[in-house]
C-alpha positions as CSV (number, residue, x, y, z in Angstrom):
1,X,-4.8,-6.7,30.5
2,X,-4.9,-8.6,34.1
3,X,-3.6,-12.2,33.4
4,X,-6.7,-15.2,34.0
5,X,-5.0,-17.5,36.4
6,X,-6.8,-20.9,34.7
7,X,-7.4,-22.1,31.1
8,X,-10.2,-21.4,28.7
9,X,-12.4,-24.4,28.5
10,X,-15.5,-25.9,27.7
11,X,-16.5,-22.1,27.7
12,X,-15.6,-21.0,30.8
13,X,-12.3,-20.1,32.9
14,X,-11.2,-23.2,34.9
15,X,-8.1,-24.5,36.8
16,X,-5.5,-26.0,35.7
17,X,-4.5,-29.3,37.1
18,X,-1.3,-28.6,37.8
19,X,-0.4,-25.5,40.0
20,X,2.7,-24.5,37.9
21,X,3.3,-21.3,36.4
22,X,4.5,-19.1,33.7
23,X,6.1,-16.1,34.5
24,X,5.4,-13.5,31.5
25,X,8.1,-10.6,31.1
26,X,9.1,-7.7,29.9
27,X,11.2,-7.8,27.2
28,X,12.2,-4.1,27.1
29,X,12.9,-3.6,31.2
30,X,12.8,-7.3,32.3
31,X,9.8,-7.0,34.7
32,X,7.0,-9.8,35.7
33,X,3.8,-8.8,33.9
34,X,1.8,-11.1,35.0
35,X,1.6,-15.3,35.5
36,X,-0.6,-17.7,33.6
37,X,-0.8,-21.7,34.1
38,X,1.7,-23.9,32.9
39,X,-1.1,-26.8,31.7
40,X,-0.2,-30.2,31.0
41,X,-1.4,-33.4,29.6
42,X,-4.7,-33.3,31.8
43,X,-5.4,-30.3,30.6
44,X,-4.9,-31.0,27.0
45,X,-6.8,-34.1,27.4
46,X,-9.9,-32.0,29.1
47,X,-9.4,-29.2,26.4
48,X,-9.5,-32.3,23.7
49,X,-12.9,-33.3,24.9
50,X,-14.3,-30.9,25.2
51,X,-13.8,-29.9,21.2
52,X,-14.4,-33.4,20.5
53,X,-18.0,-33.0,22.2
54,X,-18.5,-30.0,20.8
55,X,-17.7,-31.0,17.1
56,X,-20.8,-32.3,15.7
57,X,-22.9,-29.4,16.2
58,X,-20.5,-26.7,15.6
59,X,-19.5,-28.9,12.5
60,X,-23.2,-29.3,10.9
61,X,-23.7,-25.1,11.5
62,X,-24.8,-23.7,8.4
63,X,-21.8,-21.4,7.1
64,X,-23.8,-18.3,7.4
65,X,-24.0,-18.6,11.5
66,X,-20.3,-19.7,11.2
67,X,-19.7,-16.3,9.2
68,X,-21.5,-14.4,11.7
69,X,-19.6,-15.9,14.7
70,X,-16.3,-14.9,13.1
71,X,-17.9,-11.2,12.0
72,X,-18.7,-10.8,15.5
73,X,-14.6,-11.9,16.6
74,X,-13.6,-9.5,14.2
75,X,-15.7,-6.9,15.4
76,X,-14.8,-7.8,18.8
77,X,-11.0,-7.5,18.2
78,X,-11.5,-4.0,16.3
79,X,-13.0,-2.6,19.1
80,X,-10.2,-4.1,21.3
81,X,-7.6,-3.0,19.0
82,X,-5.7,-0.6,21.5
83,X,-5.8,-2.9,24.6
84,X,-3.8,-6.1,21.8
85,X,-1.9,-3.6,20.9
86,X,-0.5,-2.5,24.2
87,X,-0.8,-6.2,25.3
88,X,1.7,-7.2,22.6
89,X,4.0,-4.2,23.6
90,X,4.1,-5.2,27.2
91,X,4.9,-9.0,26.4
92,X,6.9,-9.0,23.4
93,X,8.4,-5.6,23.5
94,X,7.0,-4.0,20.1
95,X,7.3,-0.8,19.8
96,X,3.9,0.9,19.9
97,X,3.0,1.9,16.6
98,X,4.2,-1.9,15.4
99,X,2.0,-3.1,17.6
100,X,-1.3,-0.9,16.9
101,X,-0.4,-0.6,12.5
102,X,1.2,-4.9,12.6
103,X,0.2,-6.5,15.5
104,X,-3.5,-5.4,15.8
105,X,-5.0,-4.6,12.6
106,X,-3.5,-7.4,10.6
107,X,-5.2,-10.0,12.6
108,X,-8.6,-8.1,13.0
109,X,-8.3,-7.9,8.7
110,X,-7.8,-11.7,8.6
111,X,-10.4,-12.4,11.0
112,X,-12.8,-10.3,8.6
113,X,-11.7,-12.2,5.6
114,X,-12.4,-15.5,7.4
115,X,-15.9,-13.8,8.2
116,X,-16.5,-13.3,4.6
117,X,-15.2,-16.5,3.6
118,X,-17.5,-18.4,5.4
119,X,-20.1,-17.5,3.7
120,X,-19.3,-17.5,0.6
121,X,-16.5,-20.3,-0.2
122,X,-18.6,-23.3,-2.0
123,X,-18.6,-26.6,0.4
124,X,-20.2,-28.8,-2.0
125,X,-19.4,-28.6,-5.7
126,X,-20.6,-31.2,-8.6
127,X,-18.3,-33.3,-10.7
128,X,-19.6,-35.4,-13.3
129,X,-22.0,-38.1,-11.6
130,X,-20.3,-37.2,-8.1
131,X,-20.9,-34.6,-5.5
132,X,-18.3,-33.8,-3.6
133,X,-18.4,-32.4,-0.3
134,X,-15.7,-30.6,2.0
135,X,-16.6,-31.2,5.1
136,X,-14.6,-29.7,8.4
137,X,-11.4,-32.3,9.4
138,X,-12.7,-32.7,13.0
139,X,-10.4,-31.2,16.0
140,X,-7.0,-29.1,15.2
141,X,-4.6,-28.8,18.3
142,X,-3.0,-25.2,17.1
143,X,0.4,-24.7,18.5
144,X,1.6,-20.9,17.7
145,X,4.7,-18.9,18.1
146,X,5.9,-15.5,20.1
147,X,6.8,-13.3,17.5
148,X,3.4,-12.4,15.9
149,X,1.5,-13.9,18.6
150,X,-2.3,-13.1,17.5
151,X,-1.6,-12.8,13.9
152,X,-0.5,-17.0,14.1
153,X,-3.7,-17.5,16.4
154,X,-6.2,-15.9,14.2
155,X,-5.0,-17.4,11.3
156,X,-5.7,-20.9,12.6
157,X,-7.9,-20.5,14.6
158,X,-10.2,-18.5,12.2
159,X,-9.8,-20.8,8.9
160,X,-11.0,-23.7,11.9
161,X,-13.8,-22.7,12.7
162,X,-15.3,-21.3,9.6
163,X,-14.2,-24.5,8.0
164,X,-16.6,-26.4,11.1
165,X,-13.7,-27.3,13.2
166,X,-13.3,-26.9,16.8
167,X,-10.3,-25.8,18.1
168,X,-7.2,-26.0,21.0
169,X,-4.5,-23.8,21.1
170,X,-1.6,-23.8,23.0
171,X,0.0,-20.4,22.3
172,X,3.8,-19.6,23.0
173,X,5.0,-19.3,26.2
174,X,6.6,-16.0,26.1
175,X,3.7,-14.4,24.7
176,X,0.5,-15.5,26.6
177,X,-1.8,-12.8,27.3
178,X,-2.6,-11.6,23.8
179,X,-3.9,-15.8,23.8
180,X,-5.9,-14.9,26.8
181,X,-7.6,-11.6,25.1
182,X,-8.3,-13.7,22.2
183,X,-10.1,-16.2,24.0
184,X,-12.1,-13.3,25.8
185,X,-13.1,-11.9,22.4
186,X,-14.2,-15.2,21.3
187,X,-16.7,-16.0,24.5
188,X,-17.6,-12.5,23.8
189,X,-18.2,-12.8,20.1
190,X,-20.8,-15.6,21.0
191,X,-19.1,-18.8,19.7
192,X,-20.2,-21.9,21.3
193,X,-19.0,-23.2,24.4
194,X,-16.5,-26.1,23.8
195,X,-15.5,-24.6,19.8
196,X,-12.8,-22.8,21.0
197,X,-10.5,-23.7,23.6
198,X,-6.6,-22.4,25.1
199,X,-4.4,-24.3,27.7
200,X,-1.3,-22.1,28.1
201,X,1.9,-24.2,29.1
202,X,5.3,-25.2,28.0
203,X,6.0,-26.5,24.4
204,X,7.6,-30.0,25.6
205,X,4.5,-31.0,27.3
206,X,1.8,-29.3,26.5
207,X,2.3,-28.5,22.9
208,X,3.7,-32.7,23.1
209,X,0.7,-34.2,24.5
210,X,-1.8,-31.6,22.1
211,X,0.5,-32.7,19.3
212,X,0.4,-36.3,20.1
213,X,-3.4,-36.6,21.7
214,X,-5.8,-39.0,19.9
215,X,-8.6,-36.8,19.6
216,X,-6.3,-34.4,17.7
217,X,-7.1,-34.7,13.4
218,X,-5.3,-31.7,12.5
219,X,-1.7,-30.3,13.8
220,X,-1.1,-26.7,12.8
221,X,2.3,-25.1,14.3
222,X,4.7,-22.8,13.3
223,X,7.7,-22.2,14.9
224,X,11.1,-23.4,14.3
225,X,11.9,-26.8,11.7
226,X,13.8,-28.3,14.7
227,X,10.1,-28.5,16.8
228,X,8.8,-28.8,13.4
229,X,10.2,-32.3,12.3
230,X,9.2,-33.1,16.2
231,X,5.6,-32.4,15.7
232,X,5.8,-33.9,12.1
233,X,7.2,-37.2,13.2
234,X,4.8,-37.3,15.9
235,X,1.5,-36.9,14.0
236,X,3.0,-38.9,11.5
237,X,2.7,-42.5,13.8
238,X,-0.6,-41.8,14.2
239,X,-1.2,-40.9,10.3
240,X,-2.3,-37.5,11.5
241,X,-2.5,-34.2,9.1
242,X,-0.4,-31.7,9.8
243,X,0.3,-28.0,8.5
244,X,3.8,-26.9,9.4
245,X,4.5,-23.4,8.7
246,X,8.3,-23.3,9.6
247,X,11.5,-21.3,9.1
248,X,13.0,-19.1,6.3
249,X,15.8,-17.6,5.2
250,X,14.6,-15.7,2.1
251,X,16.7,-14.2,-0.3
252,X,16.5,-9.7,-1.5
253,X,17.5,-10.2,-4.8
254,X,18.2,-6.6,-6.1
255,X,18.9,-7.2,-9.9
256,X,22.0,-4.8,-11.8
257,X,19.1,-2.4,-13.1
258,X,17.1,-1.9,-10.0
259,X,16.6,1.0,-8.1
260,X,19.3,0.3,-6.1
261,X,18.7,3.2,-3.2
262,X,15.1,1.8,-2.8
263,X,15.7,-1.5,-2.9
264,X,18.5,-1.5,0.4
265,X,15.9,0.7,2.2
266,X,13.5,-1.5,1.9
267,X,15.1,-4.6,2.0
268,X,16.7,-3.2,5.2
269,X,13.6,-2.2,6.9
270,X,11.9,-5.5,6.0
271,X,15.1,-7.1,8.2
272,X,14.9,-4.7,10.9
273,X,10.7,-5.3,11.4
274,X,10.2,-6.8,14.5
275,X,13.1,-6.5,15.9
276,X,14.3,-9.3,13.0
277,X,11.9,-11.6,15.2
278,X,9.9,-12.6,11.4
279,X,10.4,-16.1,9.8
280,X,9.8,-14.4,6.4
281,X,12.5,-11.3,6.5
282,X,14.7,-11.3,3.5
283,X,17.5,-11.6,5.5
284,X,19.9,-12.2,2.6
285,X,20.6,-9.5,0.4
286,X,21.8,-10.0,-2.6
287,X,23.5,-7.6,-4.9
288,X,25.7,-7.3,-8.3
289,X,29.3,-7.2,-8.0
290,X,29.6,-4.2,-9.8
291,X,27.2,-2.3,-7.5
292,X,27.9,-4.2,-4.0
293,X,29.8,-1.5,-2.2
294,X,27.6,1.0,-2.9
295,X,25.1,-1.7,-1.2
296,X,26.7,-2.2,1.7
297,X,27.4,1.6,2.1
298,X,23.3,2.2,1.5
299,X,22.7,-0.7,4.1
300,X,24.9,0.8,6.8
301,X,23.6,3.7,7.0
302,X,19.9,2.7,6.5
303,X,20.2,0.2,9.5
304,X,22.1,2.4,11.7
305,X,18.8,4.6,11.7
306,X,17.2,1.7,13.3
307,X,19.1,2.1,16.5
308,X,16.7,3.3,18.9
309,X,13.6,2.3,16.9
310,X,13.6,-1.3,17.5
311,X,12.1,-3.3,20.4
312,X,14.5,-6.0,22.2
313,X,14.0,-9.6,21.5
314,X,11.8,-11.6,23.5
315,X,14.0,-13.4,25.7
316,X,17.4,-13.6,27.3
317,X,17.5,-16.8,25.6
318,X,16.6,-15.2,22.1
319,X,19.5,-12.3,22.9
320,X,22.1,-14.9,23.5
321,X,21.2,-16.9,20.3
322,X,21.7,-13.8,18.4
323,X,24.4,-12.6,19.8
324,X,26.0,-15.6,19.0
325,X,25.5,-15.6,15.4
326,X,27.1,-12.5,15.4
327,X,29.8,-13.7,17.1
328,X,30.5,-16.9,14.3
329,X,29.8,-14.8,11.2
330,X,33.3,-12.6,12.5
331,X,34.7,-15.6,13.1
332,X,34.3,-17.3,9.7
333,X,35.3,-13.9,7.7
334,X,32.8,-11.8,7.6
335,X,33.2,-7.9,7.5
336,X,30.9,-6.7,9.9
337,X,30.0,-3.2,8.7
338,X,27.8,-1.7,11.7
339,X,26.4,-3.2,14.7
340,X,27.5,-6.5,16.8
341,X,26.5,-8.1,20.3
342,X,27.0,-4.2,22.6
343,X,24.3,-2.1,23.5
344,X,24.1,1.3,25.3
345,X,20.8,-0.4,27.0
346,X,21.4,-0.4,30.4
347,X,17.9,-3.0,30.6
348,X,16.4,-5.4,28.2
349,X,17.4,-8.0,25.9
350,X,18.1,-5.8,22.8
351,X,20.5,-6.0,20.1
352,X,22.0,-3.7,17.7
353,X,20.7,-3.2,14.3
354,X,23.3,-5.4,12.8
355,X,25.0,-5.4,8.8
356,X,27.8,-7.9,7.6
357,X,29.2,-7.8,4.6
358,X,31.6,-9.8,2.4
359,X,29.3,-13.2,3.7
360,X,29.8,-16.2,1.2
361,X,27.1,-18.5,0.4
362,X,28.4,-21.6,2.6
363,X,28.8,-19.3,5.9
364,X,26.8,-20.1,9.0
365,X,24.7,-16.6,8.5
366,X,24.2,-17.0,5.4
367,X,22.3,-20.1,5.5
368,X,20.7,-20.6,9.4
369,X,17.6,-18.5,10.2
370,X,19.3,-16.2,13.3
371,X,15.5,-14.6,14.0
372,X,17.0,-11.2,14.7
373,X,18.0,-7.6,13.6
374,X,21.2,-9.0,11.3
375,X,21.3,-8.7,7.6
376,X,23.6,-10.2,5.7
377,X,24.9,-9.1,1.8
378,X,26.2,-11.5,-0.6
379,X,27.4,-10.7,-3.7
380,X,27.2,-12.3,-7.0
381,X,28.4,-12.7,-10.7
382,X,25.4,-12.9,-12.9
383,X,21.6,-14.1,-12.8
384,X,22.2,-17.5,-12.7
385,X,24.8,-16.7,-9.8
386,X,22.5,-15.0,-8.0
387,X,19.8,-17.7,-8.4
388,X,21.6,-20.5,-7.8
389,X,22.9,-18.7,-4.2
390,X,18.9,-17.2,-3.6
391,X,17.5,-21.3,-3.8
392,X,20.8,-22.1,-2.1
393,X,19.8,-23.3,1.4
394,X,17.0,-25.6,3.0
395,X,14.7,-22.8,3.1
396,X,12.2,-21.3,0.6
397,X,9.5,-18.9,2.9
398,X,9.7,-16.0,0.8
399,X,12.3,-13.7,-1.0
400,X,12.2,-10.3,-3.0
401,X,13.1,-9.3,-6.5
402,X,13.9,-5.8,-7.9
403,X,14.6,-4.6,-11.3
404,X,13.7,-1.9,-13.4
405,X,11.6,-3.6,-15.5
406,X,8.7,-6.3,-13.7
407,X,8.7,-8.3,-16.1
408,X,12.4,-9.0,-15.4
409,X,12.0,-9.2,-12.2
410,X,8.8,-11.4,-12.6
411,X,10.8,-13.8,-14.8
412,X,13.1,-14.2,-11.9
413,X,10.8,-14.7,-8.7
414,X,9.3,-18.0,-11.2
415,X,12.6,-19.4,-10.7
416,X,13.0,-19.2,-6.9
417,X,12.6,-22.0,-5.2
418,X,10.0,-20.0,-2.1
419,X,6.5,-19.6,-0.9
420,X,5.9,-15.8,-1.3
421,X,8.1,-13.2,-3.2
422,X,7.5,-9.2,-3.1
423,X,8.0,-8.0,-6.6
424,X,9.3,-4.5,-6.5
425,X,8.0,-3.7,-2.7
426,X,5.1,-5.4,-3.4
427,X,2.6,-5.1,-0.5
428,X,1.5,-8.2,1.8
429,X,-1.6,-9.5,0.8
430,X,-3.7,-11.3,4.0
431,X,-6.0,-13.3,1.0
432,X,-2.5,-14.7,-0.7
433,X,-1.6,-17.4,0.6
434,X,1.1,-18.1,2.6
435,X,3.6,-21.1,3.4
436,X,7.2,-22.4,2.0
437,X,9.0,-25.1,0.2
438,X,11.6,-27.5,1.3
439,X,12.1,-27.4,4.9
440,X,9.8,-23.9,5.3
441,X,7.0,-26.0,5.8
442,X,3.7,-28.1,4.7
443,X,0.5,-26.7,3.8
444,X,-0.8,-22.7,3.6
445,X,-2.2,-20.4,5.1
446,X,-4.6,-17.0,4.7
447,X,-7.2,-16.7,2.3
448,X,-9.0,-19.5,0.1
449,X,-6.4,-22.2,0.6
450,X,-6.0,-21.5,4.2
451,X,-9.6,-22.6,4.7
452,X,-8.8,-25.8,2.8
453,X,-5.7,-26.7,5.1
454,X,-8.8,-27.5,7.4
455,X,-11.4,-29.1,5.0
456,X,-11.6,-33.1,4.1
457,X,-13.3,-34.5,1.1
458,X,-16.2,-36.5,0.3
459,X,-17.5,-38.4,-2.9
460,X,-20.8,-39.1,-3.4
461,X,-21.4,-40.8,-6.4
462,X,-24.8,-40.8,-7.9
């Protein structure tokens, strides 16, 4: 798609203030695709009225027009699907069939659940003497990452405004286009000017001043804790709600009577997704003592398959960072089994599909979110080894547990301290929701409780 060169608001493209830009590029060859405005506080502020004025109306919509709205987005995106697809390709450097199976149809489902929602979630409910509305929480400043660009927007944005809210987003910076095409499919879809609006820029001022803007009742981000806490501490002065979904570093915990073949393949490929560019990848394997080498064998040979059918990170910046946990998990002792920081890429900001093994619970990879292709394998003693090392870091996204018998490994996922775990393989579910413990993060989101995270309540008492 052909970049817009101003901001989406009040309905319509417009200037930005400023005449900065954003250069967008090519991950895999390193070319400009195309430039979008780097807005700043006056265009947050403009963006901020303009929801503000368009709040009460949008907010007393009956549900069903809401529903409709959001049936039309997701009928808007469907038939878009190939153009998001090759739009998230060019800017983040997914390989295709990620981009059209991942990238594409997972947002177009959630924006058809929202749809459905909508009309049917109950806003008003009796208890006792009281009725008890949920009513929208006003104006949500939505601040969302690179590395599943329209998936994060369309699962704020679409819990918003079927909840009655009205909306800004400031998308990443490295991914900005797929934000554009979103904002095209939702002037197209029919929604109300002033409900929906985007001001692309830089996180440190515009994601600051949307953050920290008095019109704003709702921060939703995710993206890293670091920015996290930021965001948290600012919404916090002003007694502002917040939904922070933030980093993991989830644990695979393949149990002695597993199917231990399946388990590493999967578990691998789960790590290898995206380039490794997915807060919720079980990035820490964890197997029995008695069965580890065979582990780390599987894991070698499953990730060196993966060679040429990744994508490269998203930035030089990203590479680096990667590269250099690579570098510190050799130099604290760890036995790097296949991959490390080369390349036979002559262009782009790839990295190896990367394994290390022998990695103890207190080393730096084994308990920092690295956000790339690297898998480490820990091994442990018994159960209560293996649990106390899975809820061992700040983290708790998400996780895995295999055993032969569910129940088992049912028994075991109760005891981990995370959001989310995948019993078995067990399939990702857009109407479960989604969100982490301890430092992963405030609040959920997808399905039923997603639309919640953007609902306030009322007591009338009769």
């Amino acid at each position: 798609m052909k970049a817009h060169d101003g901001i989406y608001l009040d309905g319509a493209w417009r200037p930005a203030v400023g005449q900065d830009v954003i250069e967008v590029v090519n991950p895999a060859d390193e070319q400009v695709i195309g430039r979008v405005p780097a807005g700043g506080p006056a265009d947050v502020d403009a963006a901020v009225r303009a929801a503000r004025t368009a709040l009460p109306a949008w907010a007393a919509t009956a549900p069903a027009d809401r529903a409709a709205r959001l049936g039309a987005l997701r009928d808007v995106l469907a038939a878009r699907k190939e153009e998001i697809a090759e739009t998230v390709t060019a800017e983040l450097g997914s390989p295709p069939p990620f981009s059209l199976a991942v990238h594409a149809a997972v947002p177009i489902a959630v924006a058809g659940s929202y749809a459905e929602l909508a009309a049917t979630h109950s806003f008003e409910e009796r208890i006792g003497n009281s009725t008890v509305h949920h009513e929208p929480v006003g104006v949500v400043g939505a601040i969302t990452p690179w590395n599943y660009p329209l998936h994060q927007i369309v699962a704020k944005a679409a819990p918003a405004l079927a909840a009655g809210c009205t909306v800004v987003l400031k998308p990443a910076e490295d991914t900005p286009l797929v934000a554009q095409l979103f904002a095209e499919a939702v002037h197209e879809a029919g929604v109300p000017a002033g409900v929906f609006n985007l001001v692309t820029g830089l996180g440190p001022v515009a994601g600051q001043a949307l953050a920290e803007h008095p019109g704003v009742d709702l921060v939703s981000f995710t993206g890293s804790t670091a920015v996290g806490r930021v965001i948290a501490a600012t919404a916090g002065a002003a007694i502002k709600k917040v939904a922070l979904e933030l980093g993991g570093k989830s644990a695979n915990v393949i149990l002695p009577s597993a199917d231990l073949a399946r388990a590493v393949n999967v578990g691998v490929a789960n790590v290898m997704s995206n380039s490794g560019q997915t807060c919720s990848a079980w990035t820490r394997m964890l197997v029995h003592r008695d069965r580890y080498d065979e582990a780390v064998e599987l894991a070698a040979t499953a990730a060196a398959k993966y060679g040429d059918r990744i994508g490269p990170l998203v930035s030089a910046k990203q590479r680096d960072r990667v590269r250099g946990y690579i570098d510190q998990g050799v130099a604290e002792g760890a036995r790097l089994v296949t991959g490390g920081t080369g390349t036979h890429r002559e262009r782009g900001w790839f990295v190896s599909p990367t394994v290390f093994a022998d990695v103890t619970p207190g080393m730096t990879i084994a308990q920092e979110e690295i956000f790339g292709p690297v898998l480490s394998i820990l091994r442990y003693e018994d159960e209560e080894d293996a649990l106390r090392i899975a809820n061992g870091t700040v983290y708790g996204l998400a996780g895995a547990v295999w055993a032969g018998d569910e129940a088992e490994a049912v028994a075991f996922a109760r005891r981990m301290d995370t959001g989310q775990v995948d019993i078995n393989g067990g399939r990702f579910n857009p109407l479960a929701p989604f969100g982490g413990y301890k430092q992963s993060g405030v609040g959920r989101e997808l399905g039923a409780h997603g639309l919640t995270e953007y609902l306030q309540t009322k007591s009338l008492q009769f």
